[in-house]
N, C-alpha and C positions, 0 to 999 in steps of 0.2 A: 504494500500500500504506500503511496505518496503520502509525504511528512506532511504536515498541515503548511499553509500560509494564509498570515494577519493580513487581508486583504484593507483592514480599515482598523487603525487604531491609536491612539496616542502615548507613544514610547516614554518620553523623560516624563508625562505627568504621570503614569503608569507607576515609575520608578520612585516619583514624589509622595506620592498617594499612601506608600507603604509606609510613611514615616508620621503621617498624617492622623484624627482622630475620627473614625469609621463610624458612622449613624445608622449603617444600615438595617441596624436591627430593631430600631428606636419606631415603633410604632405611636409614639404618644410623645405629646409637648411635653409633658412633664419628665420621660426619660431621655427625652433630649436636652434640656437644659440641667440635667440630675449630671447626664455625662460631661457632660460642657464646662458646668461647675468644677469636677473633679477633674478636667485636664488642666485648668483654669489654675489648680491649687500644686499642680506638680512642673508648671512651667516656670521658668526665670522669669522676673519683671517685665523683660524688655522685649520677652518672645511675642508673638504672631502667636493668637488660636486659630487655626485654621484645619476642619473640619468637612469629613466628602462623604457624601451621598444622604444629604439630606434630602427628607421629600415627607410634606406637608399633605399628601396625599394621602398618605397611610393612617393622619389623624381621623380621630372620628367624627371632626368637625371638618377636616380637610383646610382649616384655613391655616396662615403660614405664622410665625413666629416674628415679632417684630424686635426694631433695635431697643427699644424700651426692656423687653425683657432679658435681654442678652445684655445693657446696660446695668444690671442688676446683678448682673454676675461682675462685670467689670468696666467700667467709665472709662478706664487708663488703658487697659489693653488692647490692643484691636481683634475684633473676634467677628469671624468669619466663616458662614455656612456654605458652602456647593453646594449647591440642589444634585442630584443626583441624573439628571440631564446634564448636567454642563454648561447651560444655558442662563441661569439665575443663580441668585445666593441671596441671605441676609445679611450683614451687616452688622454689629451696632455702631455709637456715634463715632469711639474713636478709630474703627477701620477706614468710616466716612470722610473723618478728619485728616488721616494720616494719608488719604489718596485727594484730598486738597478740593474734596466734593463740598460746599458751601449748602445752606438750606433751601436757599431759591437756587438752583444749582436747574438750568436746562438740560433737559432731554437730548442725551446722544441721539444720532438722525436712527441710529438701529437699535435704540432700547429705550430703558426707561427708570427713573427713579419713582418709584409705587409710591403716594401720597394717598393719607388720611381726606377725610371729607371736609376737614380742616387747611388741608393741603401741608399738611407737616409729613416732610419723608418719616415710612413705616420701615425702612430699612431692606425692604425687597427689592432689589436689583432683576431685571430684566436686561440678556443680551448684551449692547454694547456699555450698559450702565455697570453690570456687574464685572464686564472688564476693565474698566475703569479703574476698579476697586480690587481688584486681584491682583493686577499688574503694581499697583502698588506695595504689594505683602513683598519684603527681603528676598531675594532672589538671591539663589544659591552659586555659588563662582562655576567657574566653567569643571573644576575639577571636579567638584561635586556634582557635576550634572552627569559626567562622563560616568560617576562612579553608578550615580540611580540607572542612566540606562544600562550597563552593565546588569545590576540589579534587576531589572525590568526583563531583560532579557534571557538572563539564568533563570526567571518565571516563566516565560513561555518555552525555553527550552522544553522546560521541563514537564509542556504539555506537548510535545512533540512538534513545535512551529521551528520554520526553519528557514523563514522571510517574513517578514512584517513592513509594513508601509504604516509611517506615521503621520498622520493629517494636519499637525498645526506647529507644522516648525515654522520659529521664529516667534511664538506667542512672547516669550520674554525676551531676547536679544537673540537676531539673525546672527552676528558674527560667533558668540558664544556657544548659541548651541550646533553651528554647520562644525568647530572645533570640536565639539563633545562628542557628537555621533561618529568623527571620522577618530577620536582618543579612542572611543571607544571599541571602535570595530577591527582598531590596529592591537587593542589588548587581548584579543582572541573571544569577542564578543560570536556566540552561541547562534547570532539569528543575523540572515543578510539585511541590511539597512535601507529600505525607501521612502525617502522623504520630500513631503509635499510639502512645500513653500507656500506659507500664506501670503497674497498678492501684493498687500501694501507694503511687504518686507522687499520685494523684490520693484512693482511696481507704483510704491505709493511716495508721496514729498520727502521721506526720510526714508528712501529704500537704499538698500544696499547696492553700490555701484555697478554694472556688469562685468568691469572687471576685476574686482574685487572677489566678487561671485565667483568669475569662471578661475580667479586663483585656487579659492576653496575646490571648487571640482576637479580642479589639473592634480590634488594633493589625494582625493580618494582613490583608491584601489573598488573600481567600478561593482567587480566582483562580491564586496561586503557591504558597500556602504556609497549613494548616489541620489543624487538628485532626480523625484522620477517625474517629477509635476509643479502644478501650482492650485493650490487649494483656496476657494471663495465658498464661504456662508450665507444663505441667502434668507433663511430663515430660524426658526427655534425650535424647540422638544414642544411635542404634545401633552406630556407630562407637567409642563411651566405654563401650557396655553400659549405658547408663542411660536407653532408652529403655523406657517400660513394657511388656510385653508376656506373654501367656496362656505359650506354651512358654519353658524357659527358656531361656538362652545357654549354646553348648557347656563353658564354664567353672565355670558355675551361676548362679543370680542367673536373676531376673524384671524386672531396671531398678529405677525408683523412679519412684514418681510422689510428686509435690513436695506434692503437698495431701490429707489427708484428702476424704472425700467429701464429706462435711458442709461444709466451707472451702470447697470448689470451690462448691459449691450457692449457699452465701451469696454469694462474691464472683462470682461469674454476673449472681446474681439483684438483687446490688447496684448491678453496673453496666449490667445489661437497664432495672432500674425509671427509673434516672439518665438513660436516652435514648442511652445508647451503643451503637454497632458494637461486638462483641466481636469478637476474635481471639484464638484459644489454638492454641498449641502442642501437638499432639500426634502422635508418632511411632509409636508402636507400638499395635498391636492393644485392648491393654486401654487406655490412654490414650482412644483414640478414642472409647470405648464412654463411660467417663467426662465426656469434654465430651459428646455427644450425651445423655446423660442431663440433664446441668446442663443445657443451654440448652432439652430440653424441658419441664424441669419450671420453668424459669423465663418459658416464657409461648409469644411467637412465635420460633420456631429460625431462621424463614428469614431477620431482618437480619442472622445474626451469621456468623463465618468460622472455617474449621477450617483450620490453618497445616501445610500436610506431609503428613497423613495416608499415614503412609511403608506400612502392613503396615494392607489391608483383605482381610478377606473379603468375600463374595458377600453376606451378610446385610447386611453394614455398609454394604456399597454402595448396596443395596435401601432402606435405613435413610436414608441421607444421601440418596438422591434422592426421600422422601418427607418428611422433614424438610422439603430445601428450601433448608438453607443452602449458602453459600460454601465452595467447596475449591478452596486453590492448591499444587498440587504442584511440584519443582523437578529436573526430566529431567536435569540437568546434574549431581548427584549421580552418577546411574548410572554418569561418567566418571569421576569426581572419588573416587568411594569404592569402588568395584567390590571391590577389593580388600580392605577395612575391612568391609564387610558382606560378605563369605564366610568372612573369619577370626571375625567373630562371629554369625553365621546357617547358616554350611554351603551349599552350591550349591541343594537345593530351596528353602528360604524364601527366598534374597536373589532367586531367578528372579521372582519373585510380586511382587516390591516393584514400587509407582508406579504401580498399574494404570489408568491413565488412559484407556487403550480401553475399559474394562470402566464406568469411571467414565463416561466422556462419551455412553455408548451407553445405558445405565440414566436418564439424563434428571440426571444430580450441576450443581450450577451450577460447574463446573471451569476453571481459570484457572490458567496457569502461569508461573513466576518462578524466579529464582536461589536468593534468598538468601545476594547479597555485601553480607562479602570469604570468607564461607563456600569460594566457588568463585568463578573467573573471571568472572562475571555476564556474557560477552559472550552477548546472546540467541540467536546464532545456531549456538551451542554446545548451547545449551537448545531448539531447535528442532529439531534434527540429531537429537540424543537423544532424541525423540521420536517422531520420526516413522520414527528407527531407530536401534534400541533396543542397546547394544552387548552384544556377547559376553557369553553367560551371565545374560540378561534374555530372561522372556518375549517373542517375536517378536509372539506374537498380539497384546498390550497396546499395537502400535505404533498412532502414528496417521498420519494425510496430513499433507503439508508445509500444505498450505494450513488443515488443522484446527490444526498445531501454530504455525502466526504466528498466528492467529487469538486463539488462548489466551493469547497472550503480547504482543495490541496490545488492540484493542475491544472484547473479550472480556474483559479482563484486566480493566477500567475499571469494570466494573458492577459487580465487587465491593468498590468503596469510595466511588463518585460517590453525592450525595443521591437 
């Protein structure tokens, strides 16, 4: 059998993650701020709480945890939730503080600071609010990134992966982590290394020069460790409601999609012209429509890749297998979030989600992955979930064990190999 490959995942926060304080078993506000407290009381003064996979879904109210209460545990410290998408977090004042976020503080054009009906931030970040706010937490030197992906990697070793593509390099410093992934892959790093370039690191006002760039790639060793694309997000998790999508969520709201159309076009067409792989992010229904328009109006569709494509219809399906590009879907959600997407879909839409029988039988070029520390990334969790589908997921969407290794080893590879 062919070893697995991480067709979609995030390597150095993967690595970070495991140093970090885990919620995921915190079904209730109250064992969430019990734990938070008690990380709270074993940290140095001047640490960062910083805290992954939270999710306000699992409450019985479902509503989210504001900075007021987490100000309770600590005014001074900065303390900081991940939502368990990747997509939001909360806050309290002094994270808000220490990332130079002010009270009347506008709206990134791709998220949002959540206000009271008072209009006092609640401390819930959406999107590009909440990166904002991350990006300010101490960032680790280059050595210590080299060392977590290392780390990161001795993990999936150790489920039998043996290439991974990471989706958001450059989220903390382009130059830092293109050195850490290449430190680390020259230290006898376990898994070959592909990494998708977030756009504004390569094309945005403060991107890294081209020849600066193609320094770093004259220095890899293609074989372990390479540059394979460039990665745009266009939307948010279902999970956070900020996924874009045609009906709305039973609370109200359509998501948000983080770009104008116009934006989206140009920076498609900016990095189609440049000779990139593209990769975009898109979760929900209107999202999806949105990339398939950019990458045809920007030339040939079929080198480029659609990241998730969580909520298709029949047409979109028919649309992506004529197109021609890349879709990698991640089964392992279905476990991981069952419950997050019924509390914001309702049982008929979340049954429809992932349809990857529907995909793979229409002729989609379909490839499957995790997308950790999102979820567990063990593959055979993501294969399981496939090929049977859990409780409250279309049955029919299921595939075969041997279609679903398939999708998740040599299959997987074609959507990033030259």
């Amino acid at each position: 059998m062919s070893s697995y490959v991480e067709n979609h995942c995030h390597i150095l926060p993967t690595g970070m993650n495991l140093h970090d304080l885990f919620l995921g078993e915190s079904s209730s506000r109250e064992d969430v701020l019990a734990r938070v407290a008690a990380r709270h009381a074993e940290l140095d003064p001047v640490q960062w709480l910083h805290a992954v996979h939270y999710d306000q879904n699992r409450f019985a109210d479902g509503i989210h945890l504001t900075r007021r209460e987490l100000d309770a545990i600590s005014a001074e410290r900065p303390i900081l939730l991940r939502h368990q998408s990747g997509h939001a977090s909360v806050a309290n004042s002094a994270a808000l503080k220490a990332a130079g976020i002010r009270e009347d503080e506008p709206n990134p054009g791709g998220g949002e600071f959540v206000r009271d009906e008072k209009g006092w931030m609640t401390g819930v970040l959406l999107e590009d609010a909440h990166d904002r706010v991350a990006q300010a937490k101490p960032r680790p030197t280059r050595e210590q990134m080299a060392d977590m992906i290392l780390t990161a990697c001795e993990s999936m070793a150790g489920y039998g992966i043996s290439a991974a593509c990471d989706m958001m390099t450059g989220f903390y410093d382009l130059e830092d982590e293109l050195w850490a992934y290449r430190t680390a892959s020259e230290k006898g790093c376990k898994v070959a290394l592909h990494l998708y370039l977030q756009w504004a690191t390569v094309f945005g006002p403060r991107a890294m020069t081209p020849e600066r760039l193609e320094e770093h790639v004259a220095q890899m060793d293609p074989t372990r460790c390479r540059v394979a694309g460039i990665k745009i997000f266009v939307d948010g998790a279902i999970s956070a409601a900020t996924a874009a999508t045609y009906d709305p969520y039973p609370n109200g709201g359509t998501g948000q999609l983080i770009y104008s159309r116009e934006r989206l076009h140009s920076m498609v067409k900016t990095a189609h012209d440049a000779g990139y792989q593209i990769a975009t992010h898109a979760i929900g229904d209107r999202a999806v429509d949105e990339v398939m328009d950019a990458y045809e109006a920007a030339g040939d569709a079929s080198r480029h890749r659609i990241e998730h494509a969580t909520m298709l219809s029949d047409a979109q399906i028919e649309r992506l297998a004529r197109m021609g590009c890349f879709v990698t879907m991640q089964p392992e959600f279905l476990v991981a979030f069952g419950p997050s997407y019924r509390r914001q879909l309702g049982d008929e839409r979340t049954a429809k989600l992932k349809r990857y029988r529907s995909a793979l039988d229409a002729g989609v070029k379909l490839s499957l992955s995790s997308d950790r520390p999102i979820v567990s990334g063990d593959p055979l969790i993501g294969v399981r979930a496939a090929a049977k589908r859990p409780d409250g997921f279309d049955p029919s969407e299921n595939l075969t064990m041997v279609e679903a290794v398939d999708l998740y080893s040599a299959t997987a590879a074609l959507a990033f190999l030259p």
